[in-house]
Backbone as ProteinMPNN parsed JSONL, in Angstrom:
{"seq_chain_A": "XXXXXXXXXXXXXXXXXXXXXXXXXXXXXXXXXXXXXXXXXXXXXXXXXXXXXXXXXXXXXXXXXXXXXXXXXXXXXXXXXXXXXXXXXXXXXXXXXXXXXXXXXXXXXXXXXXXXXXXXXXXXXXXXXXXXXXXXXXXXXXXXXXXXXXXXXXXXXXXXXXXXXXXXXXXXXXXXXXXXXXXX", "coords_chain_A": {"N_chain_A": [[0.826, -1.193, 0.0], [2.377, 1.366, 0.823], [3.878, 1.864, -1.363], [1.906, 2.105, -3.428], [0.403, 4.399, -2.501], [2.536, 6.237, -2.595], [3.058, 6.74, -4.818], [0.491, 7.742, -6.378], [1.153, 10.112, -4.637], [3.14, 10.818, -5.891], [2.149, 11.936, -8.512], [1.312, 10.022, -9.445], [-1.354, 8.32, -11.388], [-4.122, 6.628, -9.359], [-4.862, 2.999, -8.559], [-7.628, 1.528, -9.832], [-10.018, -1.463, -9.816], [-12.323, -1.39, -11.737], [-11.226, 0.419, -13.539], [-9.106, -1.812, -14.529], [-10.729, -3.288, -15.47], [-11.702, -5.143, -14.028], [-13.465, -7.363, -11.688], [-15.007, -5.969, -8.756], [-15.286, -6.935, -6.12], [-16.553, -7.601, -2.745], [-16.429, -5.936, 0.027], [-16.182, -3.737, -1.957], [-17.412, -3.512, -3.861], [-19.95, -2.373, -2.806], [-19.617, 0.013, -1.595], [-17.928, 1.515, -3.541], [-16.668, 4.197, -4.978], [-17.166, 6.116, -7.481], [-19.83, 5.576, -7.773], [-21.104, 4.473, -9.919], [-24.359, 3.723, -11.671], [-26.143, 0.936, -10.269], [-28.375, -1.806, -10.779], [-30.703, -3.302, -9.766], [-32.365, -6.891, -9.403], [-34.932, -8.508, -8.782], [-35.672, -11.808, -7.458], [-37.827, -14.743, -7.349], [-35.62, -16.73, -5.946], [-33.548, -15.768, -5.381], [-31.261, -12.853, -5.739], [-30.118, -10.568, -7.972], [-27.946, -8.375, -8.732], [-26.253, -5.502, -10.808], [-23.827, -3.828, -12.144], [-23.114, -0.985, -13.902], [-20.83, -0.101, -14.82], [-18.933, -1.981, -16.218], [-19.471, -4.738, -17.512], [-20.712, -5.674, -14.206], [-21.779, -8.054, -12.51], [-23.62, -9.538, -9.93], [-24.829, -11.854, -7.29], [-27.065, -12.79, -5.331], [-27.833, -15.321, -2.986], [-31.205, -16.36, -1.686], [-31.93, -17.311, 1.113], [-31.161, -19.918, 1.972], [-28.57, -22.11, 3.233], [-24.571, -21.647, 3.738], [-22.747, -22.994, 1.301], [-21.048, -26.274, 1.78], [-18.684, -26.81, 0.929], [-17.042, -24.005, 0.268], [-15.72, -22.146, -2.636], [-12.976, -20.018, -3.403], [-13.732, -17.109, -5.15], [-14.535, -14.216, -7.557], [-16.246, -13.041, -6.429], [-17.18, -13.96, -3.804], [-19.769, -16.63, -1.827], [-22.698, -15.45, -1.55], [-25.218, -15.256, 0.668], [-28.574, -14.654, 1.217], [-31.026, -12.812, 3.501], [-34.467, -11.325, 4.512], [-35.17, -8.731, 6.423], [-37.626, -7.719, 8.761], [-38.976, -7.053, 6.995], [-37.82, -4.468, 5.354], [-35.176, -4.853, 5.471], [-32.511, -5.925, 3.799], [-30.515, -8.392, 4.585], [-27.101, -9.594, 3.637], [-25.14, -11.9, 3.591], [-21.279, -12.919, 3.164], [-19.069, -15.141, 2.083], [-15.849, -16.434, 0.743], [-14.121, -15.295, -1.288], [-11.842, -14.512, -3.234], [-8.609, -13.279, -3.104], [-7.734, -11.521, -4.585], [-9.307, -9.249, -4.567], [-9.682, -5.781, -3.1], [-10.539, -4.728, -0.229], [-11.457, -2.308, 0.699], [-11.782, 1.073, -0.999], [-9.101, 2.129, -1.099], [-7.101, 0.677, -1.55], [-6.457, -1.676, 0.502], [-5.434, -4.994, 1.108], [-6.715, -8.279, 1.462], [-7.364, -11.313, 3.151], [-8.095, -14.672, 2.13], [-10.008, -15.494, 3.874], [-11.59, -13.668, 4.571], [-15.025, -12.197, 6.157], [-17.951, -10.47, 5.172], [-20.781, -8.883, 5.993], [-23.833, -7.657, 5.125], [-26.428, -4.817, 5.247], [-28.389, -4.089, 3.241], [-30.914, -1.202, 3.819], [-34.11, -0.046, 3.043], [-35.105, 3.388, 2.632], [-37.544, 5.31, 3.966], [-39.333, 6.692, 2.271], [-38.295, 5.246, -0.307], [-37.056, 6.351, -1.845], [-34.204, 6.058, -1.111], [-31.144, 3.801, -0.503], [-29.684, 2.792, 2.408], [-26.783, 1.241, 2.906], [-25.329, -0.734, 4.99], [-21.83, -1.704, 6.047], [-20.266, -5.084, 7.457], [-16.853, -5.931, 8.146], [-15.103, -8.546, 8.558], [-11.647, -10.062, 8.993], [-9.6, -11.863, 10.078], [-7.435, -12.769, 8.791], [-5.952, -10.504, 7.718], [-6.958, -8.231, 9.594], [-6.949, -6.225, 12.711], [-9.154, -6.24, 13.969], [-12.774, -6.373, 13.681], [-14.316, -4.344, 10.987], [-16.042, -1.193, 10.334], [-18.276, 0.207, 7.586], [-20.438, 2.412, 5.532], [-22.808, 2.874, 2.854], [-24.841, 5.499, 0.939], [-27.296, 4.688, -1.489], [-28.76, 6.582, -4.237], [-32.264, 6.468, -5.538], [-32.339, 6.526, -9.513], [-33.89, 6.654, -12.173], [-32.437, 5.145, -15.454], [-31.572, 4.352, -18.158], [-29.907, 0.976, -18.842], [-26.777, 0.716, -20.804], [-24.805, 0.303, -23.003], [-21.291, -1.041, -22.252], [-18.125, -0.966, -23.047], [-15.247, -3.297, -22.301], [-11.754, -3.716, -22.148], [-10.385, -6.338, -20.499], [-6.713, -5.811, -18.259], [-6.216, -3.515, -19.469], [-4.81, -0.383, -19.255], [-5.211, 1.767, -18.079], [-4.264, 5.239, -18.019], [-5.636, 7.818, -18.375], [-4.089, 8.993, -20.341], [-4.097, 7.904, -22.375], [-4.729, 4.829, -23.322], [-2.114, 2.002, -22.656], [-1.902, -0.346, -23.337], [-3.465, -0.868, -26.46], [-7.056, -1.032, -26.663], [-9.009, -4.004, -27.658], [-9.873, -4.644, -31.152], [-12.168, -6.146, -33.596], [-11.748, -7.581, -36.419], [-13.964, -7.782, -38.445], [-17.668, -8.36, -37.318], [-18.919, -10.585, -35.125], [-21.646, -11.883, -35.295]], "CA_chain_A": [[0.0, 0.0, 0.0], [2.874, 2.671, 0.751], [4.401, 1.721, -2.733], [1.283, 2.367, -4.144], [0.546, 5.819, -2.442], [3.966, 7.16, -2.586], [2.747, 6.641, -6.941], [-0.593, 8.341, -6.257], [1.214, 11.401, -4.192], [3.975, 11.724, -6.918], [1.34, 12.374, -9.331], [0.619, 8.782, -10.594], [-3.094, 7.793, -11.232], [-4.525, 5.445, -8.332], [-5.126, 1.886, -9.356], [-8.596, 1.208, -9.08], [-10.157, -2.498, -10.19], [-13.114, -0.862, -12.61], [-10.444, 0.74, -14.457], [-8.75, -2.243, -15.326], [-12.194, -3.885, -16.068], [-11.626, -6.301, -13.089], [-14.176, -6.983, -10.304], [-14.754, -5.28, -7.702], [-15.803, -7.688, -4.88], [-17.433, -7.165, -1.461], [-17.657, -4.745, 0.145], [-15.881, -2.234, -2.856], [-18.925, -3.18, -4.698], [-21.062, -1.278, -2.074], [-18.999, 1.291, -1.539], [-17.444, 2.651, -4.636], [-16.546, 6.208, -5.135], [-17.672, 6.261, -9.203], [-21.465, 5.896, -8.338], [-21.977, 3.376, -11.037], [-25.538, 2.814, -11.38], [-26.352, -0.008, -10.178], [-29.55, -2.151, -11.348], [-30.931, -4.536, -8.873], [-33.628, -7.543, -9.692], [-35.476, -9.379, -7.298], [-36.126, -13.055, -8.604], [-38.175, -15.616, -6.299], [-34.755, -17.142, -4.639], [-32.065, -15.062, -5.981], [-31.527, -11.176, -6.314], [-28.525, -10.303, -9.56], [-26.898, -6.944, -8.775], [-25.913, -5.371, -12.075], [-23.197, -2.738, -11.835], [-23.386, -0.767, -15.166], [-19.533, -0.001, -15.43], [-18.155, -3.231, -16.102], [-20.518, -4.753, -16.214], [-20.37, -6.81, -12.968], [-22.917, -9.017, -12.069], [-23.598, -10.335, -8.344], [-26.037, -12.93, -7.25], [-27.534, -12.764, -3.618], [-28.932, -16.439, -3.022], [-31.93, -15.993, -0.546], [-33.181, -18.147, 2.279], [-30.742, -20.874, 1.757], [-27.408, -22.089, 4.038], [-23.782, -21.575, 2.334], [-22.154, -24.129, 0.977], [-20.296, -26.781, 2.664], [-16.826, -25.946, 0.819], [-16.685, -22.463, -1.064], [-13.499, -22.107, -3.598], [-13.021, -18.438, -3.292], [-14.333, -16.523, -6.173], [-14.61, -12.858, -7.589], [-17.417, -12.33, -5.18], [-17.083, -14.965, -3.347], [-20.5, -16.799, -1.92], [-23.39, -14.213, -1.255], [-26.463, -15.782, 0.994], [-29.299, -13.191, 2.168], [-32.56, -12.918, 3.602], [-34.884, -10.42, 4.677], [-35.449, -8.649, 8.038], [-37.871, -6.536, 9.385], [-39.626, -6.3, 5.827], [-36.953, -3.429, 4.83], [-33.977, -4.041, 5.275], [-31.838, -6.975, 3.223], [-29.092, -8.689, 4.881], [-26.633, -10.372, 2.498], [-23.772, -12.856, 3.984], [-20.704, -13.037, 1.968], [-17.776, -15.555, 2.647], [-15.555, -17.311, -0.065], [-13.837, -14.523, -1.806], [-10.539, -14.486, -3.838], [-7.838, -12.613, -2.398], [-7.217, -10.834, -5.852], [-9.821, -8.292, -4.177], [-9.617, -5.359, -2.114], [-11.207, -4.552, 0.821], [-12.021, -0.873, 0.12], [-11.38, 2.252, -2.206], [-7.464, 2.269, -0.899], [-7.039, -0.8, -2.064], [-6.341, -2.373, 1.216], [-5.691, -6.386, 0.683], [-7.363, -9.163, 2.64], [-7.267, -12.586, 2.353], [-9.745, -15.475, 1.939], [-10.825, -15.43, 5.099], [-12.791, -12.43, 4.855], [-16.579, -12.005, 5.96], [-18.53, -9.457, 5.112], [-22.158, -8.789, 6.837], [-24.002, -6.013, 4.239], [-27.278, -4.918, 5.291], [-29.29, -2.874, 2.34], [-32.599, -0.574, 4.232], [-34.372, 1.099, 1.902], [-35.594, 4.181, 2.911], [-39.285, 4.964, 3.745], [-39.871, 6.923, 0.58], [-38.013, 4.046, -1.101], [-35.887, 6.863, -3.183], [-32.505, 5.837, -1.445], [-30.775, 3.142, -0.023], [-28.614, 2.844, 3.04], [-25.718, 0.111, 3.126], [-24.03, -0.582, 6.035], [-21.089, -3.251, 5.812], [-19.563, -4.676, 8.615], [-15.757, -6.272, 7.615], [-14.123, -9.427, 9.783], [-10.878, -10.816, 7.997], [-8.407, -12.317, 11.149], [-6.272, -13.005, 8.877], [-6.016, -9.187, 7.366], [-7.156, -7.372, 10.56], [-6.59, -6.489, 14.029], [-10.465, -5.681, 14.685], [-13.993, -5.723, 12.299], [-14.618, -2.72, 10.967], [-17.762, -1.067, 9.122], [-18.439, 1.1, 6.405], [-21.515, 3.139, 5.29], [-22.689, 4.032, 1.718], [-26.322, 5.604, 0.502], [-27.58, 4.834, -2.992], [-30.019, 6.976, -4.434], [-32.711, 5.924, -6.808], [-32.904, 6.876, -10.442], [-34.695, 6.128, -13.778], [-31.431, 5.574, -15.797], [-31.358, 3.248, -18.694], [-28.677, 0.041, -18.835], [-26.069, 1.189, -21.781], [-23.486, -0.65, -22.937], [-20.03, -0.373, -21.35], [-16.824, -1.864, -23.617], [-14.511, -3.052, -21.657], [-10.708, -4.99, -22.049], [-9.53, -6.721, -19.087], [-6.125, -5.59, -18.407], [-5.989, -2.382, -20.131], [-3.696, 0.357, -18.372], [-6.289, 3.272, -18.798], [-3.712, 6.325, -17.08], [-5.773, 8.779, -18.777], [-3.135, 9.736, -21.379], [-4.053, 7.136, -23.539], [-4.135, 3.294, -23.291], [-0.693, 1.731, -22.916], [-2.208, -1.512, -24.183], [-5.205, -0.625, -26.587], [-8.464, -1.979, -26.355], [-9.036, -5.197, -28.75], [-11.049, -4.225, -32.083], [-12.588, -7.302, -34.264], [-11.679, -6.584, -38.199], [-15.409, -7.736, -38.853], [-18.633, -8.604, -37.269], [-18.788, -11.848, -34.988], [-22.662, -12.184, -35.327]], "C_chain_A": [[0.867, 1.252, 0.0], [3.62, 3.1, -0.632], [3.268, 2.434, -3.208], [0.537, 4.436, -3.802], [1.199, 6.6, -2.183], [3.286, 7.367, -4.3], [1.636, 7.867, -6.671], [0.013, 10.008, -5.257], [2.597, 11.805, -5.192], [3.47, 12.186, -8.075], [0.957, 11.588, -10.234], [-1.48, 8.916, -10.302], [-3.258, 6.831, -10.257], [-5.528, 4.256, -8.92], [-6.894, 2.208, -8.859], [-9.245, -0.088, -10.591], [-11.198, -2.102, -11.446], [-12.114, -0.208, -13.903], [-9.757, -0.134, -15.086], [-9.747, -3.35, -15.597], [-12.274, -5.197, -15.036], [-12.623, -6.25, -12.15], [-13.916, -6.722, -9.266], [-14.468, -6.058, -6.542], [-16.228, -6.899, -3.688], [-16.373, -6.957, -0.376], [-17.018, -3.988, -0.798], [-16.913, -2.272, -3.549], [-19.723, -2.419, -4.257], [-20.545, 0.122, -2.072], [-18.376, 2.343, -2.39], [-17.207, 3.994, -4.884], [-17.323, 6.283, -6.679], [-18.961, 6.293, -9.047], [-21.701, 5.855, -8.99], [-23.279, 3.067, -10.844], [-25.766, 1.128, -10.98], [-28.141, -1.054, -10.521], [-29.444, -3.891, -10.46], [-32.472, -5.449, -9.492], [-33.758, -8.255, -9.009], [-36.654, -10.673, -8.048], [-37.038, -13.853, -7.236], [-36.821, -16.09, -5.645], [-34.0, -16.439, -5.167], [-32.264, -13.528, -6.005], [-29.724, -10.837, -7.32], [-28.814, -8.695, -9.242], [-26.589, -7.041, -10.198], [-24.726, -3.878, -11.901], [-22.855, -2.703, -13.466], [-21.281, -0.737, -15.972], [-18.558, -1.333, -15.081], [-18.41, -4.505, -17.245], [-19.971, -5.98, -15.257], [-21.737, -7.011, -12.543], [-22.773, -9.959, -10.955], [-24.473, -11.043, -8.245], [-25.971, -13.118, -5.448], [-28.448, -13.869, -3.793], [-30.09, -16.448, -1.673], [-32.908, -17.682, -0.109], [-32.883, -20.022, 2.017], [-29.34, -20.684, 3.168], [-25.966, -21.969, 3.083], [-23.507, -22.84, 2.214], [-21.342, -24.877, 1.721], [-18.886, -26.456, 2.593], [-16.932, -25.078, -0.061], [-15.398, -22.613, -1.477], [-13.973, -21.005, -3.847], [-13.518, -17.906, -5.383], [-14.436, -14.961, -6.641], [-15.472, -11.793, -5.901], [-17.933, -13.038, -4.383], [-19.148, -15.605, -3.068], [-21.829, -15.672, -1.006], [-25.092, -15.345, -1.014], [-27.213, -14.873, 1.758], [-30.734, -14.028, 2.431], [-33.357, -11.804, 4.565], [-35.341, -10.212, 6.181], [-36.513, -7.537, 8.021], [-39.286, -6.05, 7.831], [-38.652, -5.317, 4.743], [-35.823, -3.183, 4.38], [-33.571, -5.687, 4.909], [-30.433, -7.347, 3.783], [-28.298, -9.637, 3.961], [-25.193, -10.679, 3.406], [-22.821, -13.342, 3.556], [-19.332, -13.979, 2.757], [-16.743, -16.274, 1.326], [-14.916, -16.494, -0.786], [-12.198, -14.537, -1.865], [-9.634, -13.162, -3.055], [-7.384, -11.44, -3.427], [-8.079, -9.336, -5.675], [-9.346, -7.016, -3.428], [-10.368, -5.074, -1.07], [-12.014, -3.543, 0.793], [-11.214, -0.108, -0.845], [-9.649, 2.162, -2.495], [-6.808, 1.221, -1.111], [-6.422, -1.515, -0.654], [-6.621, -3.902, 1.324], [-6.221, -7.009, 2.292], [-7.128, -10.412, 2.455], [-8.476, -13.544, 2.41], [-10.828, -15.77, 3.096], [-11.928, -14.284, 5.428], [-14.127, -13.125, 4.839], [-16.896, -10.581, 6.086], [-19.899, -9.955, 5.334], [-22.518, -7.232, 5.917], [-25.306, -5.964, 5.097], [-27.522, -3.608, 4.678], [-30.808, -2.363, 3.163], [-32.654, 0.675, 3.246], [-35.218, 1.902, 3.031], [-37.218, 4.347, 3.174], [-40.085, 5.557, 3.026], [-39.58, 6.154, -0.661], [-37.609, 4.89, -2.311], [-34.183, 6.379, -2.554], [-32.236, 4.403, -0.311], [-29.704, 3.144, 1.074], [-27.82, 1.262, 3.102], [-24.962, 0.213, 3.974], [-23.228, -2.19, 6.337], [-20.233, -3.4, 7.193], [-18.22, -6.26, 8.066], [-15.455, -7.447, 8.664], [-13.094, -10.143, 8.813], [-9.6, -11.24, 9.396], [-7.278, -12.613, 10.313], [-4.808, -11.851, 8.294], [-5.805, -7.897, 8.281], [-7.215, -7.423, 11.977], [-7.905, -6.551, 15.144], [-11.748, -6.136, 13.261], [-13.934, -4.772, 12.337], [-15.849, -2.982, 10.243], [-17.682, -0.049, 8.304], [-19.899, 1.398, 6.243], [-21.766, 3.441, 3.628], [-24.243, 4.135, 1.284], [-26.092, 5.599, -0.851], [-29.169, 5.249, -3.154], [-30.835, 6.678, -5.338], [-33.196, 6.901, -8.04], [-33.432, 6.74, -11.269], [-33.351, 6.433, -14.099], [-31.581, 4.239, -16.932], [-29.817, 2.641, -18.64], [-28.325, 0.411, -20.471], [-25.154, 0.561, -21.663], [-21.91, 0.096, -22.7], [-18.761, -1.378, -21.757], [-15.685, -1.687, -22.566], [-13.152, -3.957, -21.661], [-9.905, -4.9, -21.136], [-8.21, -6.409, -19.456], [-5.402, -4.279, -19.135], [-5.376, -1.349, -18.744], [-4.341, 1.817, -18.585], [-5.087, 4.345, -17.761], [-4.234, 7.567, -17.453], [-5.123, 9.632, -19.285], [-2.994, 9.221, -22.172], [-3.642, 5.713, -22.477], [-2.985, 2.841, -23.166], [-0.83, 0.652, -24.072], [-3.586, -1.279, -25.191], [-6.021, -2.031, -26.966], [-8.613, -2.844, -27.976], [-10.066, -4.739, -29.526], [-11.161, -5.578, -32.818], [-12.082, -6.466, -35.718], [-13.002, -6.952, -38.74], [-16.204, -8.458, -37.722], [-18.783, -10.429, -36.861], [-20.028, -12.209, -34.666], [-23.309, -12.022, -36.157]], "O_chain_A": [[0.443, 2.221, -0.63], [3.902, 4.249, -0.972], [3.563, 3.596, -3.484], [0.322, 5.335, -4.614], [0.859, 7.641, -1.621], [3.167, 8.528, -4.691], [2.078, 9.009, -6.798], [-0.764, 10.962, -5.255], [3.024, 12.959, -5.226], [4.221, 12.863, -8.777], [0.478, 11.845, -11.339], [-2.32, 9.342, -9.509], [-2.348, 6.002, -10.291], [-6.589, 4.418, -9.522], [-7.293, 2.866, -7.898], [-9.101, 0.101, -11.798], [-10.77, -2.672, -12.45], [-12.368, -0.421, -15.089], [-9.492, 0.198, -16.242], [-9.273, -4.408, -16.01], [-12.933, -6.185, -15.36], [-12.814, -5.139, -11.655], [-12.877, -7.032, -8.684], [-13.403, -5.858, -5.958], [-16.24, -5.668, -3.681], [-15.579, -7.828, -0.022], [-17.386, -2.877, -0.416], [-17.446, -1.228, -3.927], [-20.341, -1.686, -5.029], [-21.087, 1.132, -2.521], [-18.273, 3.551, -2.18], [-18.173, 4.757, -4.899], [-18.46, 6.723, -6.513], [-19.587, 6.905, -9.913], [-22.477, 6.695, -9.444], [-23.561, 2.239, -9.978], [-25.365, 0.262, -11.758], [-29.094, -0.321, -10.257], [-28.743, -4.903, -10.463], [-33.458, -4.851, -9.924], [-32.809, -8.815, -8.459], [-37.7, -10.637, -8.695], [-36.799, -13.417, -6.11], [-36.867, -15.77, -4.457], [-33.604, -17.309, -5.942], [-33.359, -13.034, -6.274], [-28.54, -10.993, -7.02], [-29.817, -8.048, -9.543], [-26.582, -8.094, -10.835], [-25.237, -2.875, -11.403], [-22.509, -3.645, -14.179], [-20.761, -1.13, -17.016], [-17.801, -1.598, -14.147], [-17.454, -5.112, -17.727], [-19.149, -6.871, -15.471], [-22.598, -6.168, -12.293], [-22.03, -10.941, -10.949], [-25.207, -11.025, -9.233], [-25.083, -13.465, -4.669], [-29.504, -13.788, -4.42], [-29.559, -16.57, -0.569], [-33.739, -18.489, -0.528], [-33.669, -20.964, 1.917], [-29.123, -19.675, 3.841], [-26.062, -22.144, 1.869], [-23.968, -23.722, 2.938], [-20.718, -24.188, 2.528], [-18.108, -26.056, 3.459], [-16.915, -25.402, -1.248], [-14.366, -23.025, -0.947], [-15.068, -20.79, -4.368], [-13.49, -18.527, -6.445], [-14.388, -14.317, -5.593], [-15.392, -10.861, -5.101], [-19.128, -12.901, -4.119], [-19.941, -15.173, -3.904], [-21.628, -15.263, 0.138], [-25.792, -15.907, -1.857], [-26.764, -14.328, 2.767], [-31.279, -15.051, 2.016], [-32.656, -11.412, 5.498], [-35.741, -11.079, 6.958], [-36.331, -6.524, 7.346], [-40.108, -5.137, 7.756], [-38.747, -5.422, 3.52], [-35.328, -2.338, 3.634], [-34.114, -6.609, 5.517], [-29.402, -6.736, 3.501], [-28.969, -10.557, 3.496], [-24.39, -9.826, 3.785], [-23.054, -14.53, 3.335], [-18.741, -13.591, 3.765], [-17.595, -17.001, 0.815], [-15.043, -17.189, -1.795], [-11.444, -14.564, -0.893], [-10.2, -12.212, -2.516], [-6.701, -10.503, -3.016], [-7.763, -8.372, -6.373], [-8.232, -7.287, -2.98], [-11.437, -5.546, -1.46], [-13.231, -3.72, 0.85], [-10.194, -0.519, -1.397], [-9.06, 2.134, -3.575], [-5.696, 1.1, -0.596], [-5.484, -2.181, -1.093], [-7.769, -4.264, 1.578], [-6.201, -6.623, 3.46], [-6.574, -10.663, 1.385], [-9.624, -13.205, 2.695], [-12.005, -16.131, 3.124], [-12.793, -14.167, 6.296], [-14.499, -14.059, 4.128], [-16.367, -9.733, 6.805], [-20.265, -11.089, 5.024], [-21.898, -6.168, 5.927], [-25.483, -6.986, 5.76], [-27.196, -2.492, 5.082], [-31.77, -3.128, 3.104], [-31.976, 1.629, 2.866], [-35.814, 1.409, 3.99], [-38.035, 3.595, 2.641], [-41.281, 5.281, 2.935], [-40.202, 6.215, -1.722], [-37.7, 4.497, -3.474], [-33.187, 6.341, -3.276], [-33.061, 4.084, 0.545], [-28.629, 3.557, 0.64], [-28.468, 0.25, 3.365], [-24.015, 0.999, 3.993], [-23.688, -3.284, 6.663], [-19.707, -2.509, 7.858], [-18.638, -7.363, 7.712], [-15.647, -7.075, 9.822], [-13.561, -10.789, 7.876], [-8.602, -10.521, 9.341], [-6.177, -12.74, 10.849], [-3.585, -11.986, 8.312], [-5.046, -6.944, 8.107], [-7.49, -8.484, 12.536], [-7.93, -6.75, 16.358], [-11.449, -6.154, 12.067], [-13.609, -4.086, 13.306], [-16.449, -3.959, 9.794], [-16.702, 0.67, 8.499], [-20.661, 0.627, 6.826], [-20.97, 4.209, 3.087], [-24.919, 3.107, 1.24], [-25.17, 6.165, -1.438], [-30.215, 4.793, -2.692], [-30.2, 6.519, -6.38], [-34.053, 7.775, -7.914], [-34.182, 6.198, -10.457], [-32.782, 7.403, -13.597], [-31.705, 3.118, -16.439], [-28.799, 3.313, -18.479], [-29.216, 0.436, -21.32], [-24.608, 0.2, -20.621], [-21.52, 1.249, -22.88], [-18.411, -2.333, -21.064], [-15.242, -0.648, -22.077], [-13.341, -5.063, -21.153], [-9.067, -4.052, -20.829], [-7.97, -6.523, -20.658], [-4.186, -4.158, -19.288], [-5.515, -1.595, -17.546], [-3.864, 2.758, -19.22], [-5.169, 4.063, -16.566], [-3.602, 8.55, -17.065], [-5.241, 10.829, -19.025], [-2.094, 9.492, -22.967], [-2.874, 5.522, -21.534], [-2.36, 3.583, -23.925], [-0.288, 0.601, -25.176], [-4.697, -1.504, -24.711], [-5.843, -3.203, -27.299], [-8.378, -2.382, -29.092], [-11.119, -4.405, -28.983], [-10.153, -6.269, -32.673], [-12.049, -5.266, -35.993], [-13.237, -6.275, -39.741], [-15.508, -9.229, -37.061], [-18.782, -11.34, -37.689], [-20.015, -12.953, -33.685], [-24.478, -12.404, -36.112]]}, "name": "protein", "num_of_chains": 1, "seq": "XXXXXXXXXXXXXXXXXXXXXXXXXXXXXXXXXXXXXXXXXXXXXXXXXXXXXXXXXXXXXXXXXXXXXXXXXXXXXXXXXXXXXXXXXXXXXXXXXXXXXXXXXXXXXXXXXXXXXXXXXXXXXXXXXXXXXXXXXXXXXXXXXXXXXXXXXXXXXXXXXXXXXXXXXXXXXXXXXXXXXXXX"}
């Protein structure tokens, strides 16, 4: 981390996983600074997160137990179920280490849990998220985090994106892959 913001205070760009088209994982998915729309659907057992810049696609399995052995994963395994009527708790354990924790890219390892709970508001224009962090093998304590999402009418638009690209905002290093014709 001091490697990386010694770069960011000599006047480099600060990595961040959306930029190089990589997922986010939990909790940077909640929290994000970019205020990517996000587009939520609510299925009989399942709810699919849609985060527009990426896109990244989550899956909250509801009103089930986790799995007996998780093999870590982008977003690792995500089991919720509803409290109160309002407010959505979502239980996340199983998550690749290739993540960060939050914005500062602070690493964790597979041991992380995250505890989200989404309450929607009681005009049901915004959302509060409050995450609460446990990684023993990362941290000296849990911590928590906070983030409100507000609701808009916004249509889903497409969002090109090649993994690995070195976006520094002075141009691509690597540019983005073009087809020479039409693969449909």
């Amino acid at each position: 981390m001091k490697k990386a913001n010694d770069e960011v205070l000599a006047g480099g760009v600060a990595y961040r996983a959306h930029e190089r088209c990589w997922p986010a994982g939990v909790p940077t998915f909640d929290t994000d600074v970019v205020g990517a729309p996000l587009f939520i659907y609510q299925l009989p057992n399942e709810i699919v997160v849609i985060m527009q810049n990426g896109p990244e696609v989550r899956h909250i399995y509801l009103n089930v137990p986790h799995s007996a052995n998780v093999k870590p994963s982008w977003y690792g395994e995500s089991i919720g179920h509803y409290e109160g009527g309002d407010t959505l708790v979502i239980d996340t354990i199983g998550q690749t280490d290739r993540t960060f924790a939050d914005n500062y890219r602070t690493p964790h390892t597979t041991q992380m849990h995250v505890i989200e709970r989404w309450k929607l508001s009681a005009d049901g224009n915004s959302v509060d998220v409050s995450v609460d962090v446990d990684d023993p093998g990362a941290f000296t304590m849990p911590w928590r985090g906070l983030q409100r999402w507000r609701r808009v009418q916004q249509p889903l638009v497409e969002f090109a994106c090649a993994e690995n690209n070195a976006q520094d905002f002075l141009g691509f290093k690597v540019p983005i892959p073009q087809a020479s014709k039409p693969d449909f």
